[in-house]
C-alpha positions as CSV (number, residue, x, y, z in Angstrom):
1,X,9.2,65.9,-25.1
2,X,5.1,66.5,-25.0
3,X,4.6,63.0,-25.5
4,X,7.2,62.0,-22.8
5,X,5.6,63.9,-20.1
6,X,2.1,62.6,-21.0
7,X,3.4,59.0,-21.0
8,X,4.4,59.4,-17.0
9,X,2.5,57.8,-14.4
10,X,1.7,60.3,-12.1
11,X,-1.2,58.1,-10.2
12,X,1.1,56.1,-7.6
13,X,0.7,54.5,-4.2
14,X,-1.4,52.6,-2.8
15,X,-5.3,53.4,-3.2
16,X,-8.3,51.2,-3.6
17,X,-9.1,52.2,-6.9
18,X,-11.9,51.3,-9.7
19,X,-10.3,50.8,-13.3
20,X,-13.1,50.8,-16.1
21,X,-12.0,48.9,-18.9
22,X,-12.5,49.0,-23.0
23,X,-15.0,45.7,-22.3
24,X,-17.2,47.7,-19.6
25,X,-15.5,45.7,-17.1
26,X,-15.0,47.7,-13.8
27,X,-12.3,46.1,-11.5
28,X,-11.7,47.1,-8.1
29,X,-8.7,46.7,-6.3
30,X,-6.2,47.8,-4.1
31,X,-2.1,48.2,-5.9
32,X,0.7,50.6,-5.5
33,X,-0.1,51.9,-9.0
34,X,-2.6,51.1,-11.9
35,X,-2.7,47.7,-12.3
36,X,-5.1,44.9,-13.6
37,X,-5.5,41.5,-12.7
38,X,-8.0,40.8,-15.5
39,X,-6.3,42.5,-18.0
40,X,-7.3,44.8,-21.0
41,X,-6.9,48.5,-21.7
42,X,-7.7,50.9,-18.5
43,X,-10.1,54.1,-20.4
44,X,-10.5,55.7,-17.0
45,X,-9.0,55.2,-13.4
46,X,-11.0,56.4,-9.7
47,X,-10.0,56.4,-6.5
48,X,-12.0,54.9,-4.2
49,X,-13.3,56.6,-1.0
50,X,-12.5,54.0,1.7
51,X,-14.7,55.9,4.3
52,X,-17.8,54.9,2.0
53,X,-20.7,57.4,0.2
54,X,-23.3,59.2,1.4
55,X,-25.3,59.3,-1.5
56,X,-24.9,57.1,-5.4
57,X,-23.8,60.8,-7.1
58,X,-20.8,61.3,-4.3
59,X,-19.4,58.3,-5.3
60,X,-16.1,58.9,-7.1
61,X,-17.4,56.7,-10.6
62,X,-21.1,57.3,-10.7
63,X,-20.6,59.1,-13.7
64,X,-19.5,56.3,-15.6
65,X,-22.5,53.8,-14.0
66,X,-24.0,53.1,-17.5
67,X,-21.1,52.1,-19.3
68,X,-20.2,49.2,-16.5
69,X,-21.4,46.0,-17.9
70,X,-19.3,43.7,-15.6
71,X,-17.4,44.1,-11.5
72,X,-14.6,42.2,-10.6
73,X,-13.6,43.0,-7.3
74,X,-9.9,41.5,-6.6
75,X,-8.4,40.0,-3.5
76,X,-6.6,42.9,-2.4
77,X,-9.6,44.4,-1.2
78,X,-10.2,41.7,1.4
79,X,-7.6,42.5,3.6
80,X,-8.4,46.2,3.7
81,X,-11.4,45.9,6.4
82,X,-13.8,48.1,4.1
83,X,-17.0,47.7,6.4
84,X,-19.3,50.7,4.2
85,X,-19.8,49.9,0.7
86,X,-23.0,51.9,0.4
87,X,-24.3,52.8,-3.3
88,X,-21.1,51.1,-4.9
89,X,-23.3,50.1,-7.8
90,X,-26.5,51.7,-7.3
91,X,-28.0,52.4,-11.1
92,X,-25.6,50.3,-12.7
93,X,-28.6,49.4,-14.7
94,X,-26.2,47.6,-18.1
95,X,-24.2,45.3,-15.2
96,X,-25.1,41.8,-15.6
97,X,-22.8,40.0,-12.8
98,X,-20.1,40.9,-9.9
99,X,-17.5,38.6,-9.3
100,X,-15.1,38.4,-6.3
101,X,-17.8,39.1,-3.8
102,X,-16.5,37.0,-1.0
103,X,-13.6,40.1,-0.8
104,X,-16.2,42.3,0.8
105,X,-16.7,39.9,3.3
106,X,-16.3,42.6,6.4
107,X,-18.7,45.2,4.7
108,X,-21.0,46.2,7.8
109,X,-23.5,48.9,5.7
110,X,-24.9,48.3,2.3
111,X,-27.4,51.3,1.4
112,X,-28.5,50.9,-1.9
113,X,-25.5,49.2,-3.2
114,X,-27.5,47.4,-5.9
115,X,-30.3,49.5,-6.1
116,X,-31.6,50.2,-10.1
117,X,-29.7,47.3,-11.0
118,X,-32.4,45.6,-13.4
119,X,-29.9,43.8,-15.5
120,X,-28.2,42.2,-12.7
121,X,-28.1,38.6,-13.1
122,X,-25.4,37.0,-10.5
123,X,-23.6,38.0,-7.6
124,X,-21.1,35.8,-7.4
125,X,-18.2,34.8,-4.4
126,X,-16.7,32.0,-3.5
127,X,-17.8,29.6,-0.3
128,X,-16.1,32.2,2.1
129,X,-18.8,34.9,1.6
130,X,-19.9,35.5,5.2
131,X,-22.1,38.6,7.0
132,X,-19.9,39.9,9.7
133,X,-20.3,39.0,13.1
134,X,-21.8,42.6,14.2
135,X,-24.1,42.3,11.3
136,X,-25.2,43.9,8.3
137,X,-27.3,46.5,7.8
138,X,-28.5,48.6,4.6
139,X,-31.5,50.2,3.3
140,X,-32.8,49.3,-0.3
141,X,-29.9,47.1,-0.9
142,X,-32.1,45.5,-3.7
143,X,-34.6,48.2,-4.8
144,X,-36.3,48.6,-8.3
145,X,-37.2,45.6,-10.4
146,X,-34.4,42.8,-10.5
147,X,-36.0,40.6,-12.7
148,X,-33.2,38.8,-14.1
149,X,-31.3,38.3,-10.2
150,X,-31.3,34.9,-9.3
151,X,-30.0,33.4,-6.3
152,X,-27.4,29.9,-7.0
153,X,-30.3,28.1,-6.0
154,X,-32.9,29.6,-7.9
155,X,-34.0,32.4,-5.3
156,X,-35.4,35.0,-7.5
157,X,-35.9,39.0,-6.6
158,X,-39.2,39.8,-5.1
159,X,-40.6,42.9,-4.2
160,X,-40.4,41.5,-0.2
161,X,-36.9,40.6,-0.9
162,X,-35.4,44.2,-1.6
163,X,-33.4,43.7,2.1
164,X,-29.8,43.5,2.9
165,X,-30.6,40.3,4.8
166,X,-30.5,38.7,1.0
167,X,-26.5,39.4,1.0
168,X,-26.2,35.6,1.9
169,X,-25.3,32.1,-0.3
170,X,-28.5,30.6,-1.7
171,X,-28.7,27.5,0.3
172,X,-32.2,26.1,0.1
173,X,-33.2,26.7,3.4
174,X,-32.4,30.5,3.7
175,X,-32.8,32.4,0.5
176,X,-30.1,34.8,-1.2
177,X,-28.8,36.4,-3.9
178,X,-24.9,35.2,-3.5
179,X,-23.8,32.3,-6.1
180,X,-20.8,30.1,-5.2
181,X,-18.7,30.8,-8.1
């Protein structure tokens, strides 16, 4: 009967939630229970604060920052109208790419959300990635040494390119750090 009881689900309804997986994958999305779009077995589950963070150590998975080698965030999260995603992966220092970028689309504040992030590579969305129309601020969106960041046309991290005004596709005329997946 011990074994029964463990085996129920008690983490139901709708919440945006962050699933870390076996790989190091952390998917975010937004179901009525656990469940995975990429697949793979979940070793920890958090709920998401849709209200945002004040700081990287209030956020609900910081604790788990160094094992998070990849982010998938999923559609569902598009239609939610998140507008503060600040220190979402601030010292994620082992993650090497996002994916599903273009989902955050409506995020209005961005405070260190990649801060300490030297292993960052690509941020990557698809063609509908856009700043919203009241703008986008964020302080140290890009802080510490991104050495390895590179934009899909080649922009590369600079210490004068730390700003949240980098949150864009890297056409040639107007540098960012968005790749068109």
């Amino acid at each position: 009967m011990a074994a029964a009881i463990l085996a129920l689900e008690w983490d139901v309804g709708y919440k945006i939630r962050a699933l870390l997986f076996d790989d190091g994958t952390l998917e975010i999305n937004y179901y009525e229970r656990r469940t995975s779009v990429t697949g793979g077995r979940i070793v920890q589950v958090f709920e998401i604060d849709p209200a945002g963070y004040s700081s990287a150590s209030a956020c609900s998975y910081d604790s788990i920052k160094l094992l998070v080698k990849k982010v998938y965030i999923d559609s569902t999260i598009g239609s939610l109208g998140l507008t503060n995603c600040n220190y979402w992966f601030n010292a994620f220092s082992n993650c090497t790419e996002v994916r599903g970028f273009e989902n955050l689309s409506g995020m209005a504040s961005a405070d260190q959300m990649f801060s300490i992030c030297s292993s960052l590579e690509t941020i990557y969305s698809d063609s509908t990635w856009t700043l919203p129309s009241s703008g986008l601020t964020g302080s140290q969106c890009f802080y510490s040494r991104f050495t390895s960041l590179v934009g899909g046309n080649g922009t590369v991290w600079a210490t004068n390119k730390t700003a949240y005004t980098y949150f864009r596709i890297d056409p040639a005329s107007t540098p960012g750090y968005i790749t068109i997946a």
